[in-house]
Biopython code that builds the backbone (N, CA, C, O; Angstrom):
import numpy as np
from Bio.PDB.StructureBuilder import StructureBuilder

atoms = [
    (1, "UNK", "N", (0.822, -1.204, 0.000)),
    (1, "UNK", "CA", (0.000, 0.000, 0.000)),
    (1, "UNK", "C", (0.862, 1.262, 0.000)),
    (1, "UNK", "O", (0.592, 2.052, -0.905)),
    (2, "UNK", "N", (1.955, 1.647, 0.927)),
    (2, "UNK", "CA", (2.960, 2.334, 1.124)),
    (2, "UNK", "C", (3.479, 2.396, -0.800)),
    (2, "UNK", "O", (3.388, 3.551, -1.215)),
    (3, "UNK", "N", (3.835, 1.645, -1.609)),
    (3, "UNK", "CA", (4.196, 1.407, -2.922)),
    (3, "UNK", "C", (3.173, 2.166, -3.504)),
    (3, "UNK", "O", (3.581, 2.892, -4.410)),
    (4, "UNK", "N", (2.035, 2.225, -3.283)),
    (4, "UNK", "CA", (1.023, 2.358, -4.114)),
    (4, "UNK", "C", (1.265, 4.130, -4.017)),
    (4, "UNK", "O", (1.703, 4.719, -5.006)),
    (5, "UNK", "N", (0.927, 4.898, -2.712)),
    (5, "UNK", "CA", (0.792, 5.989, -2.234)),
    (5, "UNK", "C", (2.513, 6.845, -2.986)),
    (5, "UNK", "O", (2.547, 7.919, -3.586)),
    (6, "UNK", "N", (3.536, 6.073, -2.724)),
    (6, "UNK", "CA", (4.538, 6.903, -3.453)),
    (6, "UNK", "C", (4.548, 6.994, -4.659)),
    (6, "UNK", "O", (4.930, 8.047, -5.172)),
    (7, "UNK", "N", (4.070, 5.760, -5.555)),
    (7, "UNK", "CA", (3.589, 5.717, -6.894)),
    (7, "UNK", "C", (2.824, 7.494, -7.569)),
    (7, "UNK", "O", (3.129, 8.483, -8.235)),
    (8, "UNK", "N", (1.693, 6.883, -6.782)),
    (8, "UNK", "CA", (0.930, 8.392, -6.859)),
    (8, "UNK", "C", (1.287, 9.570, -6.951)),
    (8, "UNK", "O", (0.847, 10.448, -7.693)),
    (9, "UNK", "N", (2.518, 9.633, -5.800)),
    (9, "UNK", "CA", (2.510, 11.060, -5.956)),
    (9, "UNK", "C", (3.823, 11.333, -6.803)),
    (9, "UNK", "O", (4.303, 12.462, -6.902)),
    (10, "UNK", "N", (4.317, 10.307, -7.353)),
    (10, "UNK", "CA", (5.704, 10.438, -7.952)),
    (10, "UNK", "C", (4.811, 10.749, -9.396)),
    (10, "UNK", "O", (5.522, 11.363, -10.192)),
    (11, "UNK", "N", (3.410, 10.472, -9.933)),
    (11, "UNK", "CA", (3.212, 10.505, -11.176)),
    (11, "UNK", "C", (2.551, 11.567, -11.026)),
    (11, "UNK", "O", (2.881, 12.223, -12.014)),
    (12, "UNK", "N", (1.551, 12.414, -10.214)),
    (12, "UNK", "CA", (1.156, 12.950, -9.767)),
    (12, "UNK", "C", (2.007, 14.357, -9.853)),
    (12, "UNK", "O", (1.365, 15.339, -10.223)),
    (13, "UNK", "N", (3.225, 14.510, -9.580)),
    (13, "UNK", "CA", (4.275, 15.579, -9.341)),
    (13, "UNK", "C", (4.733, 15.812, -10.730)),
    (13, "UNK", "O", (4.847, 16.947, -11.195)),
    (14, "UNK", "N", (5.018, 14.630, -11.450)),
    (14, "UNK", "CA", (5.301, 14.551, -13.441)),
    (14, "UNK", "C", (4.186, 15.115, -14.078)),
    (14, "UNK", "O", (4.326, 15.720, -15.141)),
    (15, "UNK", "N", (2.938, 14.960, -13.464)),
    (15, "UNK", "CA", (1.781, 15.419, -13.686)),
    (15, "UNK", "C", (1.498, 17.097, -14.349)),
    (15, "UNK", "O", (1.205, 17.684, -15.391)),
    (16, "UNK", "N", (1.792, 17.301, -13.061)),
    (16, "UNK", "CA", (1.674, 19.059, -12.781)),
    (16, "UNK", "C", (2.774, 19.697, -13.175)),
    (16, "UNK", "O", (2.574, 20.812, -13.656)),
    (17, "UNK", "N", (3.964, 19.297, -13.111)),
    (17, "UNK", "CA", (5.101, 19.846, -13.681)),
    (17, "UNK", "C", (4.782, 19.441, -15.010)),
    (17, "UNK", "O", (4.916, 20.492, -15.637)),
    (18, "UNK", "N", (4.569, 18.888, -15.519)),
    (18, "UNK", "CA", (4.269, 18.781, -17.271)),
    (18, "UNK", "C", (3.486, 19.591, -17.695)),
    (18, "UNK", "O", (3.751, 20.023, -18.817)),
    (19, "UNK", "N", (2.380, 20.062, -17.090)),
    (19, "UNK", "CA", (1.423, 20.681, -16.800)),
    (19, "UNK", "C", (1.875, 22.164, -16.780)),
    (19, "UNK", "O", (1.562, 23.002, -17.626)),
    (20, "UNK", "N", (2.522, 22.331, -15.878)),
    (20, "UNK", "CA", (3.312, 24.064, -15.458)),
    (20, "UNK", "C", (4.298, 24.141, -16.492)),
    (20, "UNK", "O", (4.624, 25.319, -16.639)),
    (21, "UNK", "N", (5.161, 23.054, -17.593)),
    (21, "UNK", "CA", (5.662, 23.647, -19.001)),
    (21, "UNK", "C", (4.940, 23.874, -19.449)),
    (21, "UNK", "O", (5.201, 24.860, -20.138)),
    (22, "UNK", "N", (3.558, 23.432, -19.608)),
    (22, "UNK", "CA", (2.618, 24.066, -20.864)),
    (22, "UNK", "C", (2.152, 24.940, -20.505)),
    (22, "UNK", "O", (1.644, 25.511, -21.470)),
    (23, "UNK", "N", (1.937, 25.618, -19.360)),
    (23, "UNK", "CA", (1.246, 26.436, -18.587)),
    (23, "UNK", "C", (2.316, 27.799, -18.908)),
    (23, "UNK", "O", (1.863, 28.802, -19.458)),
    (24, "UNK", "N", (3.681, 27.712, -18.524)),
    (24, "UNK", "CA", (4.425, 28.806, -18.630)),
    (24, "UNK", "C", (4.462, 28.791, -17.845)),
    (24, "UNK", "O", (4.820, 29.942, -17.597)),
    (25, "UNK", "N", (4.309, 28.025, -16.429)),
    (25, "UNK", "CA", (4.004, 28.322, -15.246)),
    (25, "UNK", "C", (5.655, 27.724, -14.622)),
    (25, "UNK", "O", (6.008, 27.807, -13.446)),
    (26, "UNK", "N", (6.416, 27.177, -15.670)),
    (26, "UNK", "CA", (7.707, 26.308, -14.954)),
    (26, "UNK", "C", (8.825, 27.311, -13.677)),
    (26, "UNK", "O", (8.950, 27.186, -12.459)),
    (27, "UNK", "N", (9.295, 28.011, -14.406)),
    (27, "UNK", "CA", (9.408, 29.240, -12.946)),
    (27, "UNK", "C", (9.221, 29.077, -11.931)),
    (27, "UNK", "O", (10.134, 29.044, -11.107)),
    (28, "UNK", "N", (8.056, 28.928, -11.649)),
    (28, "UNK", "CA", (8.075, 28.880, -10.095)),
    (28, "UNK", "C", (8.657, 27.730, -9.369)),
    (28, "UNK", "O", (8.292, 27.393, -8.243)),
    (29, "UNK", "N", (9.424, 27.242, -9.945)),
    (29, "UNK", "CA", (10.329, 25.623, -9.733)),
    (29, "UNK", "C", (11.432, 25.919, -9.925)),
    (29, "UNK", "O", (12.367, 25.129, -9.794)),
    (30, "UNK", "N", (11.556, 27.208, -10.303)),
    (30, "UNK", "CA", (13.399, 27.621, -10.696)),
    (30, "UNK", "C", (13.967, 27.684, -8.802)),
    (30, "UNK", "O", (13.438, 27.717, -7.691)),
    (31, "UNK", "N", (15.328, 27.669, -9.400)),
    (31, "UNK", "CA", (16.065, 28.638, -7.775)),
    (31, "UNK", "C", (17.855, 28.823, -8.439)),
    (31, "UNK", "O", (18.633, 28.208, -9.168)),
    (32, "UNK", "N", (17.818, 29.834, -7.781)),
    (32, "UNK", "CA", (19.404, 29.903, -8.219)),
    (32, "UNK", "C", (20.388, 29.635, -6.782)),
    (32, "UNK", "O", (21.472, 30.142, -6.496)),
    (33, "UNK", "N", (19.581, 28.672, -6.047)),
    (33, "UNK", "CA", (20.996, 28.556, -4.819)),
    (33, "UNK", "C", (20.048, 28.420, -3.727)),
    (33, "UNK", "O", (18.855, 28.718, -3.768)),
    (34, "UNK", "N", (20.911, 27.779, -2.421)),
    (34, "UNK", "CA", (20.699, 28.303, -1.303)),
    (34, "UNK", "C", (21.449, 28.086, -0.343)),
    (34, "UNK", "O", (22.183, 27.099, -0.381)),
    (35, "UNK", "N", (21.455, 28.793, 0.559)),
    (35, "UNK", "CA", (22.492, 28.819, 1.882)),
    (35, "UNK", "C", (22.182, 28.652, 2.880)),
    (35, "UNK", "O", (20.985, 28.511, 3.128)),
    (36, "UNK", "N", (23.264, 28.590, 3.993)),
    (36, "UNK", "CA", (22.438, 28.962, 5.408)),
    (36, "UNK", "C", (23.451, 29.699, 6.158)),
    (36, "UNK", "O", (24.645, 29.638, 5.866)),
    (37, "UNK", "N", (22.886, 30.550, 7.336)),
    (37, "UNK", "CA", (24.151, 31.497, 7.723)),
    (37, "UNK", "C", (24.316, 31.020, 9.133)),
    (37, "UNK", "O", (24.207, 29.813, 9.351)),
    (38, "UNK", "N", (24.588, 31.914, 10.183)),
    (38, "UNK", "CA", (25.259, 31.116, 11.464)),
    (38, "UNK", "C", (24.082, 30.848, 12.223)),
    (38, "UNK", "O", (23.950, 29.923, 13.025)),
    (39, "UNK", "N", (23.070, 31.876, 11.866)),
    (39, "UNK", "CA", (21.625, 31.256, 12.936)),
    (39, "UNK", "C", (20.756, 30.580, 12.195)),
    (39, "UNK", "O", (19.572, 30.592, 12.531)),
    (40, "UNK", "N", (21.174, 29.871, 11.061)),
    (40, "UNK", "CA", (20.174, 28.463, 10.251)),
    (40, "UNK", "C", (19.359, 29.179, 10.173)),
    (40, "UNK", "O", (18.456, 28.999, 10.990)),
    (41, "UNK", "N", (19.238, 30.043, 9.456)),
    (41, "UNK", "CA", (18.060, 30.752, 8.400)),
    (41, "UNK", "C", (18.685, 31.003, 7.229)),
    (41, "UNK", "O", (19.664, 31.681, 6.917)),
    (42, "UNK", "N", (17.577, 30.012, 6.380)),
    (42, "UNK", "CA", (17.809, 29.389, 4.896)),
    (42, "UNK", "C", (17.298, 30.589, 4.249)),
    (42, "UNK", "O", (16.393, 31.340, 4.613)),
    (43, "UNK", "N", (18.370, 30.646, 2.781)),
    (43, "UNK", "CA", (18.702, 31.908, 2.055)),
    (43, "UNK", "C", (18.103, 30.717, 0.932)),
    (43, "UNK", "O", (18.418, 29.527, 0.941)),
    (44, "UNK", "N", (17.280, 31.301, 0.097)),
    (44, "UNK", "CA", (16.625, 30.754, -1.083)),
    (44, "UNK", "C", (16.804, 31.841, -2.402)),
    (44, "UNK", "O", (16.130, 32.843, -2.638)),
    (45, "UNK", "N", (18.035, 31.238, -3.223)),
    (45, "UNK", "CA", (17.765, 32.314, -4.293)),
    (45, "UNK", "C", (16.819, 32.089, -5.318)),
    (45, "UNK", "O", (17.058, 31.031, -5.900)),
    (46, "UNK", "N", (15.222, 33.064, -6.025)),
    (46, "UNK", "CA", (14.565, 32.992, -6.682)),
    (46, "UNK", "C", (15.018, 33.887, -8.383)),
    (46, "UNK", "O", (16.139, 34.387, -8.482)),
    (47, "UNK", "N", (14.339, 33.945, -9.190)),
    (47, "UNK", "CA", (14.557, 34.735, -10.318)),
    (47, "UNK", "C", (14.690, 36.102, -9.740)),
    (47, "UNK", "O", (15.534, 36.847, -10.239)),
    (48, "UNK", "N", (13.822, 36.597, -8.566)),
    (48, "UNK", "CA", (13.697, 38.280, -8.709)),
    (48, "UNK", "C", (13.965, 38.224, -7.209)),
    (48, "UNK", "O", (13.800, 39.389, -6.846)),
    (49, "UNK", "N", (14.397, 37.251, -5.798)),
    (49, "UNK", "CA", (14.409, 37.567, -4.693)),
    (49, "UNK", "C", (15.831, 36.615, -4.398)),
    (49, "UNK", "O", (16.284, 35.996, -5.361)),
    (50, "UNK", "N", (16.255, 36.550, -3.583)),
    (50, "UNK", "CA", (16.661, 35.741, -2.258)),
    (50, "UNK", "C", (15.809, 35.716, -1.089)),
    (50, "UNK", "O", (16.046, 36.622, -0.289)),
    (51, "UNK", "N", (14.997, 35.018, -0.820)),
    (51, "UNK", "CA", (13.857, 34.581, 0.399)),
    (51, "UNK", "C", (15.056, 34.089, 1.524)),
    (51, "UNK", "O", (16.115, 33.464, 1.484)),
    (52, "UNK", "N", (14.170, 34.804, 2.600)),
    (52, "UNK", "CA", (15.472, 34.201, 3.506)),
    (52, "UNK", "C", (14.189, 33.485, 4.782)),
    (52, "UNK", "O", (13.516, 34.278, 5.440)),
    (53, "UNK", "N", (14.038, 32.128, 4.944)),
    (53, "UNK", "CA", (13.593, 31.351, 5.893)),
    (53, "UNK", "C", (13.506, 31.309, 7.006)),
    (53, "UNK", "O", (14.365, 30.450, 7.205)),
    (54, "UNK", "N", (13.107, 31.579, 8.056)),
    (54, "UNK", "CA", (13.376, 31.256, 10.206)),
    (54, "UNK", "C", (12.070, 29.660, 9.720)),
    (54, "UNK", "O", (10.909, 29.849, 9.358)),
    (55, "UNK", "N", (12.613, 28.504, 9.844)),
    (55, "UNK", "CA", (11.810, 27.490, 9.554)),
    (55, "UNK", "C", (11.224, 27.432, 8.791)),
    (55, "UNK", "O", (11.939, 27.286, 7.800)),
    (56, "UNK", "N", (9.747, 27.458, 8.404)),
    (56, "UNK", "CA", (8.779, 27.521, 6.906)),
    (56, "UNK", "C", (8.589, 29.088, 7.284)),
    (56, "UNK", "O", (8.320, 29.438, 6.135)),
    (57, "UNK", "N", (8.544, 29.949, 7.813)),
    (57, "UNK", "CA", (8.110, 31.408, 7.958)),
    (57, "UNK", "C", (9.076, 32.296, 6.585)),
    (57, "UNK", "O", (10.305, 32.313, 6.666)),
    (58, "UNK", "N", (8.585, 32.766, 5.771)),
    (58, "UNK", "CA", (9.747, 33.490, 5.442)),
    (58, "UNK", "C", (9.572, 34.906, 5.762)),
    (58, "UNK", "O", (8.507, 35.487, 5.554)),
    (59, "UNK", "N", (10.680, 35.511, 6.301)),
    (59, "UNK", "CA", (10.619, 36.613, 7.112)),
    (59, "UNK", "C", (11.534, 37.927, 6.126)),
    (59, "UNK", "O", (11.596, 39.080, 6.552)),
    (60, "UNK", "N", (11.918, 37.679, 5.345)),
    (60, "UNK", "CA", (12.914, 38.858, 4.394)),
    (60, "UNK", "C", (12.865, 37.941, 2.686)),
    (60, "UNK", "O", (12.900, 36.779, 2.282)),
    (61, "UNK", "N", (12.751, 39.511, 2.044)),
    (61, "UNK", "CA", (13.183, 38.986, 0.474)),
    (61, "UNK", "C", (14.425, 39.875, 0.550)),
    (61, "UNK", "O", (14.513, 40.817, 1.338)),
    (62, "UNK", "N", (15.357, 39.529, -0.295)),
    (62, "UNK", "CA", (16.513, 40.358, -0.126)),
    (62, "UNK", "C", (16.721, 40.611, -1.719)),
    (62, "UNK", "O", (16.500, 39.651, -2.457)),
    (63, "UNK", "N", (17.194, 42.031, -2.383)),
    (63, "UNK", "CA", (16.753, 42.518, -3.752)),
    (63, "UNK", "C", (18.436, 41.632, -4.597)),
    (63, "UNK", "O", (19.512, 41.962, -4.099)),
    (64, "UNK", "N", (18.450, 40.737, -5.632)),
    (64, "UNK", "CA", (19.632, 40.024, -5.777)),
    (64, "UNK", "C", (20.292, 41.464, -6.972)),
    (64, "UNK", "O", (20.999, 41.072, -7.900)),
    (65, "UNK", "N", (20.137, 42.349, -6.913)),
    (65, "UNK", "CA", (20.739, 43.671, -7.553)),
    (65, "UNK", "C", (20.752, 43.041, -8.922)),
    (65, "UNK", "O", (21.725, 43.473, -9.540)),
    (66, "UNK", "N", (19.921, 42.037, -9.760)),
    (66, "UNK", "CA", (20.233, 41.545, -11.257)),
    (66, "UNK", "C", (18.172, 41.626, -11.672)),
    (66, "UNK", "O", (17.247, 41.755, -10.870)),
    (67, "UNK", "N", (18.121, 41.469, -13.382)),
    (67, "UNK", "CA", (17.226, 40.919, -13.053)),
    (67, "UNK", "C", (17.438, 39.724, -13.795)),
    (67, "UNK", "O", (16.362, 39.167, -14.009)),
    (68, "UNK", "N", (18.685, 38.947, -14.401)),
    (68, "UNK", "CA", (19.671, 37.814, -15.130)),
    (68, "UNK", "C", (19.893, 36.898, -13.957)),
    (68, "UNK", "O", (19.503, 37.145, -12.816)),
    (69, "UNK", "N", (20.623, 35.702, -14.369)),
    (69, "UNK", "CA", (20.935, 34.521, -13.623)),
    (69, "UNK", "C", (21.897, 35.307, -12.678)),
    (69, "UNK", "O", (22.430, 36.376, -12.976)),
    (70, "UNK", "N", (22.055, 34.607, -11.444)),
    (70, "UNK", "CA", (23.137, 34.758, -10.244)),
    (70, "UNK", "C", (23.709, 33.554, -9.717)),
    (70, "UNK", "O", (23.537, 32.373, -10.019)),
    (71, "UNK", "N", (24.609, 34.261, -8.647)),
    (71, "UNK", "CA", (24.374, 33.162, -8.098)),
    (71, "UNK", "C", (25.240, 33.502, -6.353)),
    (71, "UNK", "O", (25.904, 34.506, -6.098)),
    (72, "UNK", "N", (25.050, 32.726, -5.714)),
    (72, "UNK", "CA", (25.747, 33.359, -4.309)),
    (72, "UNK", "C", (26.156, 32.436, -2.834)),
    (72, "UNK", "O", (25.848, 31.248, -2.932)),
    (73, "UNK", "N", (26.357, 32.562, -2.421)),
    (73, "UNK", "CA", (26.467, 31.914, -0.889)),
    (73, "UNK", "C", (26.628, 32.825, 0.566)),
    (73, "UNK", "O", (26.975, 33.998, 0.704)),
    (74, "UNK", "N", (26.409, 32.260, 1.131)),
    (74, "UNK", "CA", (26.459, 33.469, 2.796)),
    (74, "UNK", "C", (28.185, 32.864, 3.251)),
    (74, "UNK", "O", (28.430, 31.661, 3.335)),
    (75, "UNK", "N", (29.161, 33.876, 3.484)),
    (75, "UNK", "CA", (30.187, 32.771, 4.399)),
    (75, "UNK", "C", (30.129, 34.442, 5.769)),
    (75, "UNK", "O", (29.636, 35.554, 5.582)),
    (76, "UNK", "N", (30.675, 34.022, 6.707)),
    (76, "UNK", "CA", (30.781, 34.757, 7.789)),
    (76, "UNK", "C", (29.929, 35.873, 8.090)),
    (76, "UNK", "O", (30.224, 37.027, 8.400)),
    (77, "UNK", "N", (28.965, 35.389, 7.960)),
    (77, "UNK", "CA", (27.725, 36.199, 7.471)),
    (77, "UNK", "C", (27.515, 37.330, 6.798)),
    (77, "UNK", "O", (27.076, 38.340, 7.347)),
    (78, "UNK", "N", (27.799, 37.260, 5.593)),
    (78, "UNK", "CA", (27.582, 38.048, 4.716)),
    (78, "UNK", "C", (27.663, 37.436, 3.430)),
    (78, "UNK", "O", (28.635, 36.699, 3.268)),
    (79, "UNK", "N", (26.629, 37.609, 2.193)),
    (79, "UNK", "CA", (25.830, 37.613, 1.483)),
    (79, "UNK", "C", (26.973, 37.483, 0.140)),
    (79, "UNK", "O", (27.509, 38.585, 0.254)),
    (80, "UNK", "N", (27.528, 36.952, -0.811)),
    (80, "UNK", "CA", (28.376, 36.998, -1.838)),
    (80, "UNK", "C", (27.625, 36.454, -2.803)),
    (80, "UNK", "O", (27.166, 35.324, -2.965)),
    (81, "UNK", "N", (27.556, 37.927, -3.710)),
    (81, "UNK", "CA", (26.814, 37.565, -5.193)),
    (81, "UNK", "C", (27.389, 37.958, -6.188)),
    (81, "UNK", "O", (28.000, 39.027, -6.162)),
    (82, "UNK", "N", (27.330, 37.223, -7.245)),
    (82, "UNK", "CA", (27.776, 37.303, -8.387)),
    (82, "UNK", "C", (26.872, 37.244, -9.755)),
    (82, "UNK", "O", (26.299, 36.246, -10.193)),
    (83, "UNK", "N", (26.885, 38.359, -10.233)),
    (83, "UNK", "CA", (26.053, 38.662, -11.074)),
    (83, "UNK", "C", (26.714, 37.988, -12.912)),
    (83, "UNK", "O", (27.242, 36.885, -13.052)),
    (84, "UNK", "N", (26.527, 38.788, -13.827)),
    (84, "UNK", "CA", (27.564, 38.843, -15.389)),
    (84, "UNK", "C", (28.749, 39.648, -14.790)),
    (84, "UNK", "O", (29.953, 39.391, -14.823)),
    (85, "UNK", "N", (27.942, 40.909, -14.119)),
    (85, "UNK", "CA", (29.095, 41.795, -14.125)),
    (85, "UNK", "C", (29.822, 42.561, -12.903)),
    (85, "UNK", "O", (30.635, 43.484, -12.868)),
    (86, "UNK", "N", (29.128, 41.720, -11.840)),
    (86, "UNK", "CA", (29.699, 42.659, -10.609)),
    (86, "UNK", "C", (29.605, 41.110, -9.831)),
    (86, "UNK", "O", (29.094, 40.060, -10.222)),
    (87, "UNK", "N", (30.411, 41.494, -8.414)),
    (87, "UNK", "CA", (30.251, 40.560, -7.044)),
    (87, "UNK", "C", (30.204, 41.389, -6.272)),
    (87, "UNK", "O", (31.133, 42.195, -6.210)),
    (88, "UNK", "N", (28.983, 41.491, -5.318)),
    (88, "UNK", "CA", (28.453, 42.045, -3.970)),
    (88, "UNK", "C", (28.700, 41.573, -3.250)),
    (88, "UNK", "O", (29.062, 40.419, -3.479)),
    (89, "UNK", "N", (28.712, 42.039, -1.859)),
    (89, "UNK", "CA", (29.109, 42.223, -0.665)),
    (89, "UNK", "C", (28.199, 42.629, -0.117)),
    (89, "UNK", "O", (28.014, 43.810, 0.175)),
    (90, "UNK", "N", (27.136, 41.275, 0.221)),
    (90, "UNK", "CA", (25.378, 42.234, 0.958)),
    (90, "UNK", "C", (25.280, 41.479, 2.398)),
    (90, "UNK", "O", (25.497, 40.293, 2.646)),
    (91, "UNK", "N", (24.717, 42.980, 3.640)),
    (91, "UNK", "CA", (25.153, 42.159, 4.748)),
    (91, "UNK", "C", (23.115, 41.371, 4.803)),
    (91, "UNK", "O", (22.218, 41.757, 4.054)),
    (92, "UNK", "N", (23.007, 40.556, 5.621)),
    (92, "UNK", "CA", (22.177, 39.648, 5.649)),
    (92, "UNK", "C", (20.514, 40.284, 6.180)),
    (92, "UNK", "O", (19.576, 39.659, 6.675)),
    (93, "UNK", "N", (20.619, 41.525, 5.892)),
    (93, "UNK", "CA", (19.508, 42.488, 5.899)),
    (93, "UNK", "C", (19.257, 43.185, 4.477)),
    (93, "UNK", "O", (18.732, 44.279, 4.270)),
    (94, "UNK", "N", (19.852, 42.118, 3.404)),
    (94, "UNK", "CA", (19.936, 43.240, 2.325)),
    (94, "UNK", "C", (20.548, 44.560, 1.303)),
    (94, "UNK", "O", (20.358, 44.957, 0.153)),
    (95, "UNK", "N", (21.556, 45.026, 2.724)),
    (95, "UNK", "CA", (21.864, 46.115, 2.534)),
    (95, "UNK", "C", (23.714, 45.811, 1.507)),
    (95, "UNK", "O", (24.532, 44.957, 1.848)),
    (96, "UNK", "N", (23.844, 46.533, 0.611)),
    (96, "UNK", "CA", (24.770, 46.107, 0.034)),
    (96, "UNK", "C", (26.045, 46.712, 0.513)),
    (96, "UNK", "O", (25.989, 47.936, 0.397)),
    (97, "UNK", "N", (26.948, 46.377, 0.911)),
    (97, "UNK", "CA", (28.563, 46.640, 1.092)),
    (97, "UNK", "C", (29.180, 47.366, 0.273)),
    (97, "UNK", "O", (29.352, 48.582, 0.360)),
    (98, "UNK", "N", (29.675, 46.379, -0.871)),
    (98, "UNK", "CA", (30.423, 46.751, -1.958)),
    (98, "UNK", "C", (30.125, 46.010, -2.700)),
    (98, "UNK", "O", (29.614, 44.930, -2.406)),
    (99, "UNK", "N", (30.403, 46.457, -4.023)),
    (99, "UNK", "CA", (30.434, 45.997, -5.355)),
    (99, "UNK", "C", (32.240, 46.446, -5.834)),
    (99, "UNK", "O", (33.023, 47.333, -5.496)),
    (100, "UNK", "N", (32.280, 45.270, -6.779)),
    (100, "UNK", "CA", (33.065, 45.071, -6.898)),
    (100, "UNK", "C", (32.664, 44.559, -9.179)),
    (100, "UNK", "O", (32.054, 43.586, -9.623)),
    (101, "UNK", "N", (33.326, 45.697, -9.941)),
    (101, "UNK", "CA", (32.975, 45.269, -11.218)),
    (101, "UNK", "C", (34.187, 44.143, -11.764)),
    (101, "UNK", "O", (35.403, 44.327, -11.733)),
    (102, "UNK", "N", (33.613, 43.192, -12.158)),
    (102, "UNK", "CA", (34.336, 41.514, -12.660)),
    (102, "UNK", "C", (34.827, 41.897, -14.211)),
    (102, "UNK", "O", (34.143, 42.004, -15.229)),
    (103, "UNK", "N", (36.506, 42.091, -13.981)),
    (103, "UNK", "CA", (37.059, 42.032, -15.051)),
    (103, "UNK", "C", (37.275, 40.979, -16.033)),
    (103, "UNK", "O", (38.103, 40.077, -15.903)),
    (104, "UNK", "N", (36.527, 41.130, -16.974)),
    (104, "UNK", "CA", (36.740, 39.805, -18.126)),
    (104, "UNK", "C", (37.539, 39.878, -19.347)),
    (104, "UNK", "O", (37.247, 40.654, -20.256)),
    (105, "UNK", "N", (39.021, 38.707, -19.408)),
    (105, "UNK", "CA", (39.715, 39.175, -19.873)),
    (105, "UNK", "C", (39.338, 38.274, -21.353)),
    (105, "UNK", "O", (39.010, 37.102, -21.167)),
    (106, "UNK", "N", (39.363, 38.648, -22.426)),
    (106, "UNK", "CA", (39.121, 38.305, -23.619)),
    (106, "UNK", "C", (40.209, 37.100, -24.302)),
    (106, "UNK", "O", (41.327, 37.582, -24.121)),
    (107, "UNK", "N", (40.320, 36.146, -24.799)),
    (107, "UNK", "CA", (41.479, 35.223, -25.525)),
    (107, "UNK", "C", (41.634, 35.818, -26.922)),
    (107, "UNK", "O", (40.855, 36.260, -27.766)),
    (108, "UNK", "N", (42.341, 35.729, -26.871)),
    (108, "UNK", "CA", (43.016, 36.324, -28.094)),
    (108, "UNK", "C", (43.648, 35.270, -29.065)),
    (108, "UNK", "O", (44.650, 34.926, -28.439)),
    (109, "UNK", "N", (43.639, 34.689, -30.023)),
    (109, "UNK", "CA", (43.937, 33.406, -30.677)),
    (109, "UNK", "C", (45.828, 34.004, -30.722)),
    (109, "UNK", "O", (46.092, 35.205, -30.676)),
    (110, "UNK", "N", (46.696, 33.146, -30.795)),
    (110, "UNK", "CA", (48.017, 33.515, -31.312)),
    (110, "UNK", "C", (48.542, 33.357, -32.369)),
    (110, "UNK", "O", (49.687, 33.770, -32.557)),
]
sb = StructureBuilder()
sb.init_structure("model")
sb.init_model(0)
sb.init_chain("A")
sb.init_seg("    ")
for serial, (resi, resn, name, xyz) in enumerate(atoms, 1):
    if name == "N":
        sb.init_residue(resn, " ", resi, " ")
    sb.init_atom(name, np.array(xyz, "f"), 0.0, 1.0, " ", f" {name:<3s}", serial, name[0])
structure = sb.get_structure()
């Protein structure tokens, strides 16, 4: 019976996600990351937020300064993002530090 019930919801989940590609609806299944900082509140990066977690509550969106792919991690509590063209320095309220613009050096064939 236990077989039967995971069955379900394993086809069930293929279901609706097949469902949300045709829908346009797939997005809301994206994430670009997540972390956790020294008091275990989970950092969720979305397309347009970083959600930051106290258990299921989410208590802060934090602005990821892009509106393009990112990507980031928390170390000593503070916030490291990396955009195309910059890496931030955001402390864990949001507020940004520094930026820092990412020099990209071009190859040149010889």
């Amino acid at each position: 019976m236990k077989n039967t019930k995971l069955i379900f919801c394993f086809v069930l989940f293929g279901f609706l996600t097949v469902l949300s590609v045709f829908l346009g609806a797939f997005h809301t299944f994206s994430f670009c990351g997540f972390a956790l900082d020294s008091q275990k509140l989970l950092y969720v990066g979305r397309d347009n937020a970083i959600e930051v977690y106290s258990g299921t509550e989410k208590i802060l969106e934090i602005n990821p300064q892009t509106s393009r792919s990112y990507a980031f991690t928390v170390t000593d509590d503070t916030i490291v993002l990396s955009t195309a063209e910059f890496v931030y320095e955001i402390d864990l309220k949001g507020n940004v530090i520094k930026k820092v613009k990412m020099l990209i050096q071009k190859h040149i064939p010889i």
